[in-house]
Each structure stands twice: as structure tokens, then as C-alpha cells.
ZANU-705989 format. One record per residue: x, y, z of N, C-alpha, C in turn; residue in three letters. Coordinates in steps of 0.1 Angstrom, whole numbers, plus 5000, padded with zeros to 4 digits. Each point is the difference from the previous one (the first is absolute). Last residue first. Example, Ala and Ser with C-alpha at 12.3 -4.5 7.8 and 13.67 -1.06 7.14 Angstrom:
BEGIN
512849785071500950115000499250115008Ser;500349434999499150125000500950125000Ala;
END
This chain:
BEGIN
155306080676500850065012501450015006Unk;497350094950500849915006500150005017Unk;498550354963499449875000500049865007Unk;500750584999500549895002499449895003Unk;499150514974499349895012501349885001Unk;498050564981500949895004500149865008Unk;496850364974500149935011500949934997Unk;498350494978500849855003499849925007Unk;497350384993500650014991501349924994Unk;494549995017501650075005500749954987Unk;494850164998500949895001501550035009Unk;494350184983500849975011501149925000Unk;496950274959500049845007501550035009Unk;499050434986498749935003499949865004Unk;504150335013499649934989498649925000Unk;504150305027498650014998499749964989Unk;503649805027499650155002498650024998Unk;502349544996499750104994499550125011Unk;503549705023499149984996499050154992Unk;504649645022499550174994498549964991Unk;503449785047499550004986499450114996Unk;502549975039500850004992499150034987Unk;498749925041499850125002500949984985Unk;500049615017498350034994500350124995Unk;504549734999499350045010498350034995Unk;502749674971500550175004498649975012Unk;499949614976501750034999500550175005Unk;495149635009500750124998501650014999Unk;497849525000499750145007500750114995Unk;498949424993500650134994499350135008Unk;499649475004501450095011499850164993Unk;497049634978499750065014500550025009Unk;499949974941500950015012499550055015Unk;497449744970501450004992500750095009Unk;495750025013500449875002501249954994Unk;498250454997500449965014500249865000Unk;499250164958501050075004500049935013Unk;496349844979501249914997501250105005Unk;496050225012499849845006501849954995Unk;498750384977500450025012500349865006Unk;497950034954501850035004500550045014Unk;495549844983501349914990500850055012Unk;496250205012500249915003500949934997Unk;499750404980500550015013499949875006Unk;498450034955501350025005501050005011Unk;495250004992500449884994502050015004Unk;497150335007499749935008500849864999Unk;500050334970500350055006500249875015Unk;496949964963501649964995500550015014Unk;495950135008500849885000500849954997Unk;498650454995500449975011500249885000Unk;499650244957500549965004500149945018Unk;497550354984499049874996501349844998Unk;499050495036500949924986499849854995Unk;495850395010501649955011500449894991Unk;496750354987501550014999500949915008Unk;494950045002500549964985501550044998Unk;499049915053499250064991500549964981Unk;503550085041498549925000499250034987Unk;506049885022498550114992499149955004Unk;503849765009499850014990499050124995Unk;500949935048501350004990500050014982Unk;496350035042500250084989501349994991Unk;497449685040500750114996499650004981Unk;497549695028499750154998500850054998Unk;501349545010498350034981499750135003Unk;502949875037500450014989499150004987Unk;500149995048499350144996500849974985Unk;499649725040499349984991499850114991Unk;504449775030499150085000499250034988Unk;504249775010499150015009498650044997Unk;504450134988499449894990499149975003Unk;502250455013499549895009499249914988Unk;503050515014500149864991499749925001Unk;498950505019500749924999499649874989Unk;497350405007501450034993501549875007Unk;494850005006500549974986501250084997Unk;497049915041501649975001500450014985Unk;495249835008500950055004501450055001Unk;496250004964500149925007500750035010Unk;497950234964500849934993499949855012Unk;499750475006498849964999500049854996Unk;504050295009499249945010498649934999Unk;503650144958499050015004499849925017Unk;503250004963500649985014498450065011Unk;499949934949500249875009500749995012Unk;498650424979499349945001499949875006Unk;504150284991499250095007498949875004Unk;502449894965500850015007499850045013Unk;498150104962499449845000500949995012Unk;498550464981501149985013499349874998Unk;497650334963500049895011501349935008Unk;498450484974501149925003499749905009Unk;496950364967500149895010501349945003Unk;497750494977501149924998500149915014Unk;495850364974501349955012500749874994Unk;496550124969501250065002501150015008Unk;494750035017500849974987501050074996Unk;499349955052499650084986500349934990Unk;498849805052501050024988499550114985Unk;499449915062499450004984500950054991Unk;499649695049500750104989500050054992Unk;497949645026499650115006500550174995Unk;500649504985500350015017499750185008Unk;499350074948500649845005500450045010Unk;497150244963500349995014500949855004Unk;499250294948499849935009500350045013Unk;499850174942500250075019499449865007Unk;502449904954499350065005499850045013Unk;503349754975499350064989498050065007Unk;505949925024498350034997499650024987Unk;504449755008499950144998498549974999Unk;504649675018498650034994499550124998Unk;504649745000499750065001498450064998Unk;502649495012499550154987499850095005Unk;501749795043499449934989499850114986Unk;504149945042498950034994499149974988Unk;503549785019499850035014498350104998Unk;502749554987499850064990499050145010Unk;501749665023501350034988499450134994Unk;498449725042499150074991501450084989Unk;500149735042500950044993499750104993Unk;497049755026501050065008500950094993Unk;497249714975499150115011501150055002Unk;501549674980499350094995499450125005Unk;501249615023501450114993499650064991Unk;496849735021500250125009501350054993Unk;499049634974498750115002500850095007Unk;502549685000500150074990499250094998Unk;500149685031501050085003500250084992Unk;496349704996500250075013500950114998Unk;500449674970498950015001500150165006Unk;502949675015500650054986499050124997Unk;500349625035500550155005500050084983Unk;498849555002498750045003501050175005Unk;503349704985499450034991498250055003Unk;504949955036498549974993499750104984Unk;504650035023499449865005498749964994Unk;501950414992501049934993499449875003Unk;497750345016499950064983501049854999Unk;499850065043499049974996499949984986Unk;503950225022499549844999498849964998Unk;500450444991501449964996499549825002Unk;497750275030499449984981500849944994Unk;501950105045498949904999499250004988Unk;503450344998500649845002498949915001Unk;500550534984499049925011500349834999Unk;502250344972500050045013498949985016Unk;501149824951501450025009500050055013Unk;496249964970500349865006501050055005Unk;498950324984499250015008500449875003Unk;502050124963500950065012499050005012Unk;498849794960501249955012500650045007Unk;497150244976499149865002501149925011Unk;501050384969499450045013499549865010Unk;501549934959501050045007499850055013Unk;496449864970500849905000501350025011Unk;496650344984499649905009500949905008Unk;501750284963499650095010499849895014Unk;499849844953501450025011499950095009Unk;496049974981500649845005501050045003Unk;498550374981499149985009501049875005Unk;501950144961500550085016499049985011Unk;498349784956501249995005500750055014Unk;495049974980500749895004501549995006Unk;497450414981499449975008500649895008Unk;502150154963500550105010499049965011Unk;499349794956501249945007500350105016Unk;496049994979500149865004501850025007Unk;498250344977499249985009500549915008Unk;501450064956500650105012499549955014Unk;498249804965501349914998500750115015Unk;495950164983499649885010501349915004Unk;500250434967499650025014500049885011Unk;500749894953501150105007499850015014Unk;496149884975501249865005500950085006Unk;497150364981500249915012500549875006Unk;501250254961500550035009499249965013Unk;499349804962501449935005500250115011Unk;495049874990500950044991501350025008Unk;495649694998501250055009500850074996Unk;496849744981499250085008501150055007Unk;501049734964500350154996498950045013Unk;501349545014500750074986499950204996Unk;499149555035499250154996500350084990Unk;501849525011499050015007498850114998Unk;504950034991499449874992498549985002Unk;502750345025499950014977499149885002Unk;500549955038499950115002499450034988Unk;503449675013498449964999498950125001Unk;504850134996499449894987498949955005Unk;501650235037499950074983499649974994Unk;500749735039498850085000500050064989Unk;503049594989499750095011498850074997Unk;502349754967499049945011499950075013Unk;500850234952500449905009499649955003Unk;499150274953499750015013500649865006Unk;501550334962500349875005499449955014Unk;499550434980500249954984499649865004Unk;499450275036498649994994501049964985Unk;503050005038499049924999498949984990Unk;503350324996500149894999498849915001Unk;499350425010499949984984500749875002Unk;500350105044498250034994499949944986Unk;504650145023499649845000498350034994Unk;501450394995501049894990499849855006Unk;498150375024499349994985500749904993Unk;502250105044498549875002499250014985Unk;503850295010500249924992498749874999Unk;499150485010500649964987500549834998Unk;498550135039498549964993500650024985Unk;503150085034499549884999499049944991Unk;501650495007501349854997498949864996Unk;497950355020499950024983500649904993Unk;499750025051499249924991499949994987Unk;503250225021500649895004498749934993Unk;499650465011500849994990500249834994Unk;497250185038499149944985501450024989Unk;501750025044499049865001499350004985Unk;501950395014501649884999498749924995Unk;498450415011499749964988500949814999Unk;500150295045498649974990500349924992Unk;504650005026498750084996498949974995Unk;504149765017500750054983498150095002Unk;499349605027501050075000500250064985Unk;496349725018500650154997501050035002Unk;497849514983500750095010500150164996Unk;497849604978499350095010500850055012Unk;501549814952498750035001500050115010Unk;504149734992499650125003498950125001Unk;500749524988500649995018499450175001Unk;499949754953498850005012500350085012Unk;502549894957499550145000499049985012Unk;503249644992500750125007499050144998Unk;499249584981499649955015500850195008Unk;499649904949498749945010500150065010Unk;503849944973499550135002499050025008Unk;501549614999501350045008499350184998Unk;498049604977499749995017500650115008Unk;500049874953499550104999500050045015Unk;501049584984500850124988500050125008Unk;497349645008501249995010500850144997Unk;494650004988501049964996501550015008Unk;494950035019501150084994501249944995Unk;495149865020500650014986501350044996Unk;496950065042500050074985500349974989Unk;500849775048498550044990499950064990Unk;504349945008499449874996498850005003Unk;502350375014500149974989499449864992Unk;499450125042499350094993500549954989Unk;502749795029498549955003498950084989Unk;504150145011500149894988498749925000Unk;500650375029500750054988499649874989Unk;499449895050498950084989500150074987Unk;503949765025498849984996498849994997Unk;504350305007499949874992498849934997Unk;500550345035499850044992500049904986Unk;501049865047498550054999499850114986Unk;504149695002498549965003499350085000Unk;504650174991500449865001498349935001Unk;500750455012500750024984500149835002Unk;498250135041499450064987500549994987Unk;502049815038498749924998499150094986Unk;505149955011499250115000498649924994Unk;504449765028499250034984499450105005Unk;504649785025498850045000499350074989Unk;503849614994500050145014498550034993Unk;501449764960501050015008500050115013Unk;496149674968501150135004500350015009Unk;497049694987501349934996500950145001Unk;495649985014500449895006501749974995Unk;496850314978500450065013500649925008Unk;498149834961501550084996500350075014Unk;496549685001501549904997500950185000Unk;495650125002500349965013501449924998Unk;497950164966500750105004500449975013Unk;497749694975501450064990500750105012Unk;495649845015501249845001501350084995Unk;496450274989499850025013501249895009Unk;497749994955501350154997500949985018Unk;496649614994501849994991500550144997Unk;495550025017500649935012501749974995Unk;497050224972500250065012501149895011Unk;498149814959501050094996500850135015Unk;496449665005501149915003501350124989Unk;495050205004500949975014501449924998Unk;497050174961501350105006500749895014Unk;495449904980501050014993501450005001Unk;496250105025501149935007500349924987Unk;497750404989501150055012500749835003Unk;496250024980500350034991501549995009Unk;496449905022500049894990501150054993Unk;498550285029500849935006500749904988Unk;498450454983499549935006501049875006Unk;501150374972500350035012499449905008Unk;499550074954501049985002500850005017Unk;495750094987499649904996501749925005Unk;499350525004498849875008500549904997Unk;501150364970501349945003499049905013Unk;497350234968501249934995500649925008Unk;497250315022499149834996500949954991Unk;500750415014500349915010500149884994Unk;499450344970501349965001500049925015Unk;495950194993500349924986501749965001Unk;498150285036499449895001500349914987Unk;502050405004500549935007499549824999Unk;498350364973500949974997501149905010Unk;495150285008500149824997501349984993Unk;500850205036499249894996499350144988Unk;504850105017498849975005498849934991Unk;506050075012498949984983498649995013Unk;504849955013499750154997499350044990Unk;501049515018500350115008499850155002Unk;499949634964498950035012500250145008Unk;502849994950499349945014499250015006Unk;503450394985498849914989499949865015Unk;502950434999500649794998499049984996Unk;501050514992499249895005500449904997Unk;501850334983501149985010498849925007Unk;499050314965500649884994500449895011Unk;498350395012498349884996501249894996Unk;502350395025499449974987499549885003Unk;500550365042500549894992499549964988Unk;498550355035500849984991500849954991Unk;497049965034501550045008501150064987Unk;495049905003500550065011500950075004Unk;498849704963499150184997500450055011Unk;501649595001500350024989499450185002Unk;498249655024501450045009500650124987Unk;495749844991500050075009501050045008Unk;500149714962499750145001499750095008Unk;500549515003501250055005499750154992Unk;496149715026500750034986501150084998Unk;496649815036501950025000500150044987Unk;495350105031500849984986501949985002Unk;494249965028501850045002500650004985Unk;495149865010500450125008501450064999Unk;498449574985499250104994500550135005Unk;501449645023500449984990500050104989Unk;500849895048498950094994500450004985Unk;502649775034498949954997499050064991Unk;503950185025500349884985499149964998Unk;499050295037500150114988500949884986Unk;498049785041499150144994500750054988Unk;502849715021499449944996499150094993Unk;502950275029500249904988499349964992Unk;498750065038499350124995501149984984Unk;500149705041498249994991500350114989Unk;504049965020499549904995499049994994Unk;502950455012499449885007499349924990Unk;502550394985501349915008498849875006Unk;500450414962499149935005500949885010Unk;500250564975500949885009498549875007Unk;499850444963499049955010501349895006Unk;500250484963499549875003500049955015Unk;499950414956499349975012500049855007Unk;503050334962499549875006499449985014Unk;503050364971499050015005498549865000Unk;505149984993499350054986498550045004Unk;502649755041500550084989498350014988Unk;500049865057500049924987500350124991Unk;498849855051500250124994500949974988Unk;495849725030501549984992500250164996Unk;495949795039500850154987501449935000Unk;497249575016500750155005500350064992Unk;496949555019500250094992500650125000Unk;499949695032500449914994500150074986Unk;500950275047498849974989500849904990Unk;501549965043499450134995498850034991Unk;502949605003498949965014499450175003Unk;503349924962498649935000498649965010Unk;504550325002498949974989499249954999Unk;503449845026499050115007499450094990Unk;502349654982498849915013499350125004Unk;503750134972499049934990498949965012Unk;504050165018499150104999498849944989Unk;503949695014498850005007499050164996Unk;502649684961500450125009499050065014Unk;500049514972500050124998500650135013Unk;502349504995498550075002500450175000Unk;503549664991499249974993498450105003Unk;504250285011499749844996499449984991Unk;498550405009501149965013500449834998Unk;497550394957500349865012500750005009Unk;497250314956500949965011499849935013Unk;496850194965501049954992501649945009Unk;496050275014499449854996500949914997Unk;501150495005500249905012499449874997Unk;500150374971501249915001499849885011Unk;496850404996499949894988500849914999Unk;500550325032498649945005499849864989Unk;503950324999499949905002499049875008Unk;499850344953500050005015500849895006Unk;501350174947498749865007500850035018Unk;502450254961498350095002499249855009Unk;505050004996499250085010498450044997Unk;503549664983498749964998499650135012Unk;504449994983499149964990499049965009Unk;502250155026500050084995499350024985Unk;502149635029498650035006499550134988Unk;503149574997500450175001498350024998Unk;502949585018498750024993499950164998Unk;504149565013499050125004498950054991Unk;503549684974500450075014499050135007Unk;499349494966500750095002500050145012Unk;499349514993500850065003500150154998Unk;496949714979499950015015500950085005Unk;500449924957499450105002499750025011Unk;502949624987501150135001498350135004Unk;498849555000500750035011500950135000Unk;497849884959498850005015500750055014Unk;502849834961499250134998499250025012Unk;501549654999501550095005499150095001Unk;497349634987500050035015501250125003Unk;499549864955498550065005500550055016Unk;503249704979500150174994498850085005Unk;500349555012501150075006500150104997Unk;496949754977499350015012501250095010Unk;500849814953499450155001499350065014Unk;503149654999500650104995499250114998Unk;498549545004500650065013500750125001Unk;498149814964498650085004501250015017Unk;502649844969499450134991499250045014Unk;501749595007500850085000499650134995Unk;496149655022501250074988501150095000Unk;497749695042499750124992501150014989Unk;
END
């Protein structure tokens, strides 16, 4: 790795590391949200919180008590998930509906899939589709696999025990995005530091759409770059390809999209990812010995993990019945993805950790329906790179602090901790 790009990757990861850190969570900013609504959002560990099961084994459908006079719904079981991401016609994310709710300005929309409905969604999917296809993606693989070699030499050459977070599982999806996108090296160090703070709450409501304004200001300045000087990344093939069917504030949106969808999701995955090898030894050897364990071991870490814990926000666009529940137009859907893939229906025992087992093409880690992340292969792509070669580059490394020691997000929509210490060596 370059002395510049090693430099901007050490300044990305402080930053990251100094916001983790910071101290407790002042509840007071967020008194108007129940803790019927919070609880989705909380963990014992790695697995959800057990009151999320007994919700779901209650009613999979449950009254949320919800601000600005919001009628909404907690969705915790599987089939009924699926029902309400799958309806396509029936649900709206559009981010005015969070906007007229809560008060927030229109200006303060990321734009994107994620908070765009058809046919605006459907016309900005079909952009970015093509760039997501396999053909297109293993482009990227021997670039994945050499971000994935860099960071494994640099944690190999420091001195006593590394922070798996600030040293790997944030590094290389960071750089991994940038080189889908195109992003100039120049530019890598502002890039990478407006993502982390997306979807945590801390600092109140609003913290989160403060942070997007930031971003989507500066994501406009990479946008008009690329469209003077298109790249070879997603952006530039983008301009080049569609030219004025795209106008720059949705590029904006889809450059947003991509980065906050791909980044903290993988490091999330990634860090959480070893601390489940750390704590189950027989995967641990399997993941290191066999290449048929890889596959397998990654699906159910999905499932299990489910990082990203809730899905969009959905909102009736009319009166329905689901599992027996009727919805008003205008109610407010919270899908629990987190809730779902620990589903009993799912298979047995789904709150333990089992490669084993066939229930991986049914979770929900990625979403369902015209919203699920159209990034999941990359995603996929990555986890295979970079786990497999961690355990096989160092298979003495264990924990450098006790379990009860590590810290983990509070309440944040993608699930992470907040260090891992590790010693590499026996």
C-alpha cells in the first residue's frame, strides 16, 4: 500500500474509532421513541435481545407507540416480513413520508433507492443492475483480494495486539467502494469519513439527517467531477452510458446509496464475523482447513448476524389485512430483519449458529423484495476474500481483553461493536 493511500486509510480508521468511542448515550435526546420501538434496535452480544423472540412468538405483528402521531406496526416474523417487503404496490418508502412526519426538510433526502418508489425507483434500479451483475463485480475480485493481502501484511507487522476494526474490517470495504465508484485517491480521506455516522443514534433524531446533508454536499462535488471527467468506475460509466437521463442529484443519491449501503454494513459483518469464529473453534478450523467450508459459513453469518437489523421504513398506501392484522393507510411498518431470521419457522434452533443447515436462501439479511440490496454480492464477495485469508494468516489469534470487556453499538440500525482487540500470535 501507498504511503499517501496508507495514510488516508489511518486517518479514516482514527476518525471512526474516535466516534465509536464515544461515552454512553443520553437518552433524553430521544425521549419521544418508546422502548417498544428501541428494542428492535438492541443486543445481548451478538444476538438480538430475547424480548424480540417473545414478540415474535406473541404476535409477530405488534402496536408500536410512535411520536408526531404515527400509527405504527413492529414486524418481527418471517412470512409476515416478507408480506409487508414484498408488497410492492401497497407500501411506500419515500423519504416524505419520514419528512412530513417528523419534520424534517425535503432538502435532507439522500435520494436513491432506498427512499424512492417505483416508477422512480424502478428507473434508477435499472441504472445501477447492470453494474452489479456478477460479470461486472469480478472485475473487482483480484483488487479485493490485494486490499485484503495489504491489510493482512500491515496487521502482521505491528507491534502487540491490533484493533481488528480500525486495521481490516473497516479498511476494506472503505476502499473496496471507492474503487467501485471511481473515487479519486485525492479525495478517499473525505469519502470515507462521512459514512460511519449515517445510522447511529446517538446525539438524537435529527444527528443522522444532519450528517446526510454533509455528505450529499460533498458526494455533489464528486458527481460534477465525474460528469466534466467521467472515470472508470460506476460514476463515469454511469455519465457515459446515460448521460442527461440522470440528473446529478440522483447520481448523488445512488453514489450515497452505494456508499452507506456497502460500507459499515461489511465492517460490521466482518468484525462481528470473527468474533463468531473466535467463539466457536470448530468453524474457526473448518473456515481455515477447507475451501467447501466457505460457502456455507458465510450464508448462516448472515442470517445469524443480520447487521443491518431493521429494514426501510414502510408506510401504508392503503387499508390492508396481513396475518390477520389490519393496516390503515398511512400506518407505519418496522420490519425487525433481526427478529425474522431468528424466525422458528425458518428451521430449528435458529437462535444458535449452525453452517449446517439449509435455511440460508431464506433469510432476510439483505432485504426482500424491490429493496433488497442490490449490492449483496459484492458484499458476498468480500466476506469470502477476507475472512478465509484472516484465519489462515493468523490461526493463534484470540481475544486481547476478556468478552465482557468488548463494547458494542447501543442503538444503531446496522449492528456493530466497537473494537476488537486481538492478539495475533500465540
Amino acid at each position: 500500500m501507498s504511503t499517501l493511500r496508507s495514510n488516508i486509510v489511518s486517518w479514516v480508521s482514527r476518525k471512526y474509532f474516535s466516534r465509536l468511542q464515544r461515552n454512553g448515550l443520553d437518552l433524553s435526546k430521544m425521549s419521544f421513541l418508546s422502548e417498544s420501538t428501541l428494542m428492535p434496535l438492541r443486543r445481548d452480544g451478538v444476538d438480538p435481545v430475547p424480548a424480540l423472540a417473545t414478540r415474535r412468538a406473541q404476535e409477530p405483528i405488534s402496536k408500536l407507540s410512535l411520536p408526531f402521531g404515527m400509527n405504527g406496526w413492529l414486524v418481527t416474523g418471517h412470512a409476515e416480513c416478507k408480506a409487508v417487503l414484498g408488497k410492492t404496490n401497497a407500501f411506500s418508502t419515500d423519504f416524505t413520508n419520514i419528512a412530513g412526519n417528523a419534520g424534517i426538510s425535503a432538502q435532507q433526502n439522500p435520494g436513491g433507492l432506498g427512499f424512492s418508489d417505483p416508477p422512480t425507483h424502478t428507473r434508477l434500479r435499472r441504472l445501477l443492475t447492470p453494474e452489479f451483475t456478477m460479470r461486472r463485480l469480478n472485475r473487482l475480485t483480484p483488487r479485493i483480494h490485494s486490499l485484503v493481502e495489504e491489510r493482512l501484511d500491515e496487521m502482521a507487522a505491528a507491534d502487540g495486539p491490533v484493533d481488528l476494526v480500525e486495521v481490516f474490517a473497516f479498511p476494506i470495504p472503505s476502499l473496496v467502494i471507492c474503487e467501485l465508484l471511481g473515487v479519486p485517491y485525492e479525495d478517499r480521506d473525505e469519502f470515507q469519513k462521512l459514512s460511519t455516522a449515517r445510522f447511529d443514534l446517538f446525539g438524537g433524531a435529527n444527528a443522522p439527517f444532519g450528517v446526510i446533508s454533509d455528505s450529499l454536499s460533498y458526494l455533489r462535488d464528486i458527481v460534477k467531477k465525474q460528469r466534466e471527467n467521467p472515470g472508470d468506475g460506476l460514476l463515469g460509466m454511469i455519465v457515459r452510458e446515460h448521460g442527461d437521463d440522470i440528473e446529478d442529484e440522483e447520481l448523488t443519491g445512488l453514489a450515497d446509496g452505494v456508499l452507506t449501503g456497502g460500507l459499515e454494513t461489511t465492517a460490521s459483518m466482518l468484525a462481528l464475523g470473527t468474533l463468531v469464529l473466535l467463539q466457536h473453534p470448530e468453524h474457526f478450523a473448518a473456515l481455515r482447513d477447507r475451501d467447501d467450508a466457505v460457502d456455507p459459513f458465510i450464508e448462516e453469518l448472515l442470517r445469524y448476524l443480520t447487521v443491518v437489523q431493521v429494514a426501510f421504513p414502510r408506510f401504508a398506501k392503503e387499508d390492508m389485512e396481513i396475518a390477520g392484522t389490519k393496516i390503515a393507510r398511512g400506518d407505519f411498518m418496522l420490519c425487525s430483519l433481526s427478529g425474522a431470521n431468528r424466525d422458528a419457522a425458518l428451521g430449528e434452533d435458529m437462535e444458535r449458529f449452525d453452517p449446517h443447515r439449509e435455511a440460508g436462501a431464506s433469510h432476510l439479511a439483505f432485504g426482500f423484495g424491490i429493496h433488497r440490496c442490490i449490492g449483496a454480492e459484492l458484499a458476498r464477495m468480500e466476506l469470502r476474500a477476507a475472512l478465509p485469508a484472516l484465519v489462515r494468516r493468523f490461526p493463534d489469534m484470540r481475544l486481547a481483553v476478556a468478552p465482557e470487556e468488548l463494547s458494542f453499538r447501543k442503538l444503531s440500525i446496522v449492528y456493530g461493536v466497537d473494537a476488537l482487540p486481538l492478539r495475533l500470535h500465540g
